[in-house]
Backbone as CSV, one residue per row, in Angstrom:
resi,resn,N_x,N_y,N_z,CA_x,CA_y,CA_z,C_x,C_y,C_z
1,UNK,3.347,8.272,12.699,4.630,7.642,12.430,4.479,6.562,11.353
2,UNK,3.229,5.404,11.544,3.011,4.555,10.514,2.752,5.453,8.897
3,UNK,2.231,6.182,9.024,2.201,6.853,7.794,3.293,7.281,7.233
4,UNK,4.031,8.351,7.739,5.117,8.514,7.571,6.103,7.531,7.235
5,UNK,6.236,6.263,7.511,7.315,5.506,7.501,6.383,4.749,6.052
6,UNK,5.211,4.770,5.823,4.667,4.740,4.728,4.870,5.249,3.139
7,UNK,4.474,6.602,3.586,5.473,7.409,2.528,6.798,7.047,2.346
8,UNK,8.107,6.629,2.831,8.987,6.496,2.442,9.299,5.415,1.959
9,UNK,8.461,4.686,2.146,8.915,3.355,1.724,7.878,2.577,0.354
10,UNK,6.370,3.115,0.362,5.544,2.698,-0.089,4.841,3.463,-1.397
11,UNK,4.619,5.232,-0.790,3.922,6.056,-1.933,5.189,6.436,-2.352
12,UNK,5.033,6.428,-3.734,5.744,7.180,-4.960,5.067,8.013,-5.346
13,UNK,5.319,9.404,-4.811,5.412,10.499,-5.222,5.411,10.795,-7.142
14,UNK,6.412,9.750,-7.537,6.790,10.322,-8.912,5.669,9.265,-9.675
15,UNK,4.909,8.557,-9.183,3.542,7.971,-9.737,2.378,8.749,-9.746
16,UNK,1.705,8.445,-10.958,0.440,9.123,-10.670,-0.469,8.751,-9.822
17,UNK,-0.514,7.259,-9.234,-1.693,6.439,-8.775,-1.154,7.354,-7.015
18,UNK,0.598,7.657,-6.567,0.869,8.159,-5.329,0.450,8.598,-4.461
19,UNK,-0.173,10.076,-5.305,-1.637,11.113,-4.312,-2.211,9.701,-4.117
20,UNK,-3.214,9.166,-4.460,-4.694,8.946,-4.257,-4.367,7.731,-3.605
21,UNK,-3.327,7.340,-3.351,-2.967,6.416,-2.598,-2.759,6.802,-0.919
22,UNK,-1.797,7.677,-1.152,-1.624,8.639,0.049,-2.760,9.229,0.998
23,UNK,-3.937,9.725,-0.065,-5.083,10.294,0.736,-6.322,9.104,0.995
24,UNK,-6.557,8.290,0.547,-6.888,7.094,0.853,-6.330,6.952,2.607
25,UNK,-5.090,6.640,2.364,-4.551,6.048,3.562,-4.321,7.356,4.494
26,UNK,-4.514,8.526,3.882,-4.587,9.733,5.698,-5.853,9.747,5.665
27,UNK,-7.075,9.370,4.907,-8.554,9.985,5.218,-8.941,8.314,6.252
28,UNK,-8.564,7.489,5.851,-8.659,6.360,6.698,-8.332,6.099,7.997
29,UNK,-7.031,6.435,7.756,-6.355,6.212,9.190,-6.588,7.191,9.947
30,UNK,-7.156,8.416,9.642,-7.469,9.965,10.508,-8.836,9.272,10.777
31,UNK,-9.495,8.393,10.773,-11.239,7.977,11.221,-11.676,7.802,10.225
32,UNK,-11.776,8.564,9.475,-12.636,8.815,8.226,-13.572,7.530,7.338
33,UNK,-14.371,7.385,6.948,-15.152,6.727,6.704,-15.311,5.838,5.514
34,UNK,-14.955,4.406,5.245,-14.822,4.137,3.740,-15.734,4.654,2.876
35,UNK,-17.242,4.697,3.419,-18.059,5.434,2.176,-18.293,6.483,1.859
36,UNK,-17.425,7.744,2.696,-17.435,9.022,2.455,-17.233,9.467,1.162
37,UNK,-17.921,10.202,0.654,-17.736,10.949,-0.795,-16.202,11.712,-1.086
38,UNK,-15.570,11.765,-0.004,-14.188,11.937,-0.549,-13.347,10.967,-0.325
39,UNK,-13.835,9.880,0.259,-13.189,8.426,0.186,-13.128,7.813,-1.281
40,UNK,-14.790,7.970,-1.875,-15.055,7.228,-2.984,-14.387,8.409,-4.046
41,UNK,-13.944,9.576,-4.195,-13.478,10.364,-4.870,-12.141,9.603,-5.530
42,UNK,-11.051,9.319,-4.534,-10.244,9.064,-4.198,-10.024,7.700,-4.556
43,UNK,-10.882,6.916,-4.075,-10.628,5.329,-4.725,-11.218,5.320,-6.426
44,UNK,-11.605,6.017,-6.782,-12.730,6.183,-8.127,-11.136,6.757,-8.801
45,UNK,-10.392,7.680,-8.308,-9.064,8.173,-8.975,-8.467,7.071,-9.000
46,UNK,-7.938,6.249,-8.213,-7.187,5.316,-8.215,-7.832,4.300,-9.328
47,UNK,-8.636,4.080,-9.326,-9.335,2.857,-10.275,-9.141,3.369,-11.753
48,UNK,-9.300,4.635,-11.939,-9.204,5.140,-13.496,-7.603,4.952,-13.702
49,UNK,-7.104,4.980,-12.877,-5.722,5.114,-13.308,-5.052,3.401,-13.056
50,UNK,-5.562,2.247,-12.439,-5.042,1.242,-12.234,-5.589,0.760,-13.772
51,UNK,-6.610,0.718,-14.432,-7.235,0.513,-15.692,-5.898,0.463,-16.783
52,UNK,-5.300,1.600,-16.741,-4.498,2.004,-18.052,-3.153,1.508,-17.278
53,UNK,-2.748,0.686,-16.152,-1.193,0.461,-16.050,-1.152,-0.823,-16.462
54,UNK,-0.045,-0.663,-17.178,0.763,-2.154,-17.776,1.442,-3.183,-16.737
55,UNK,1.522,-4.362,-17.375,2.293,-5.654,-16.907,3.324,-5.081,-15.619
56,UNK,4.292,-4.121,-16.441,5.282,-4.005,-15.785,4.854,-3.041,-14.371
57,UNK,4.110,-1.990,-14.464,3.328,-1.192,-13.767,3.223,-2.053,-12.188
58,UNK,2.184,-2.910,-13.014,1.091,-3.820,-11.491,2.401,-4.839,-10.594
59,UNK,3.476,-5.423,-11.713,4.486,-5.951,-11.212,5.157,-5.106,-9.930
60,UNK,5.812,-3.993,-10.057,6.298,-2.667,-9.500,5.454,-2.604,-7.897
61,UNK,4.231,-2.058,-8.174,3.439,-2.578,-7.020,3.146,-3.379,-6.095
62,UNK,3.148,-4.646,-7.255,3.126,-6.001,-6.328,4.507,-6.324,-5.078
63,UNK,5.607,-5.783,-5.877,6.829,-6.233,-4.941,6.957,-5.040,-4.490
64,UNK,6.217,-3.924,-4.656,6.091,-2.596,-3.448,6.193,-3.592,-2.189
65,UNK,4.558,-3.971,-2.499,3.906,-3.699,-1.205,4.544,-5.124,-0.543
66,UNK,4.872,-6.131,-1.336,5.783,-7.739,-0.668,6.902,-7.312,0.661
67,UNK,7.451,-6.233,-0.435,8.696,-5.708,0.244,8.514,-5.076,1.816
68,UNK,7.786,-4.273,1.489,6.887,-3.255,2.864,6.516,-4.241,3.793
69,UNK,5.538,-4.963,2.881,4.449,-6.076,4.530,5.410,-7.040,4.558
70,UNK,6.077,-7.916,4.219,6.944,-8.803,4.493,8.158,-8.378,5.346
71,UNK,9.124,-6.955,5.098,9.718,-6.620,5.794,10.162,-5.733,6.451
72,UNK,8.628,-5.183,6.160,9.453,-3.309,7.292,9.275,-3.977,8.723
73,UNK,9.974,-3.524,9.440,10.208,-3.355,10.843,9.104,-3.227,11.785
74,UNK,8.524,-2.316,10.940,7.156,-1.740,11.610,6.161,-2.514,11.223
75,UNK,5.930,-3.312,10.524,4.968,-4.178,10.116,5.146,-6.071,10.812
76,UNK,6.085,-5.661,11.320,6.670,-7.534,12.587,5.862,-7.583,13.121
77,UNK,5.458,-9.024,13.330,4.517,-9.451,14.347,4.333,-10.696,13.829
78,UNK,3.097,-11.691,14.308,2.410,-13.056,14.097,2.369,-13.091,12.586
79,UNK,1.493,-12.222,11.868,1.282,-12.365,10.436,2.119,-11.960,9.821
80,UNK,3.305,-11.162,10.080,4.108,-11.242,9.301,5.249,-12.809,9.220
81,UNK,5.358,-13.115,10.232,5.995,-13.974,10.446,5.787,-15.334,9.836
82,UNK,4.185,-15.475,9.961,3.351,-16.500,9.053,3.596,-16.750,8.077
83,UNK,3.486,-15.445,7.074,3.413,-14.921,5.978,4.968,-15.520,5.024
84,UNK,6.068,-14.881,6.038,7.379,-15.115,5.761,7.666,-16.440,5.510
85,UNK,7.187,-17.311,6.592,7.400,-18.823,6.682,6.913,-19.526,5.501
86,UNK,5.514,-19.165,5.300,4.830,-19.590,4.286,5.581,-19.528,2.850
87,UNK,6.043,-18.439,2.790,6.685,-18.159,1.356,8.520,-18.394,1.706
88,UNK,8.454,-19.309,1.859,9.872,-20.255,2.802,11.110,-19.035,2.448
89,UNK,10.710,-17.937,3.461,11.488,-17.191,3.267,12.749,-16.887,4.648
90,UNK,11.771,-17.158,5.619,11.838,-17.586,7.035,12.777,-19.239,7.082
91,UNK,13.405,-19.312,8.082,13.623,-21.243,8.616,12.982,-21.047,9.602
92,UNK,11.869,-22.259,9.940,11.193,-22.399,11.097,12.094,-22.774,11.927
């Protein structure tokens, strides 16, 4: 379900960095091993391709993922809450 609610909100499909983002996060979350040779396949894709994205690119990303961990539903709890406060987004 976390994955899933992942994909919709997080991988872009219509990005190239999307796949290797995606399989990263099912070879992980299925057990799988950070130093597995199709782990490092996979992060080694992602790295060639984070190299060549622009300003606007890494921006895009950045408030991806703000958006996601700061306010999906599924991501509530202590640290999110922290997190929120901290960036006085929250009223204590």
């Amino acid at each position: 379900m976390f994955l899933q609610h992942l994909q919709m909100k997080l991988i872009d499909a219509s990005t190239d960095w999307g796949h290797s983002v995606e399989m990263i996060l099912r070879l992980l979350m299925g057990g799988g091993r950070v130093h597995s040779s199709e782990n490092i396949y996979y992060v080694m894709q992602l790295m060639d391709l984070a190299v060549t994205m622009n300003w606007s690119a890494w921006k895009f990303v950045r408030d991806a993922l703000l958006d996601y961990l700061l306010h999906a539903e599924i991501c509530a709890g202590v640290h999110q809450d922290l997190w929120l406060c901290r960036m006085d987004i929250v009223e204590e």
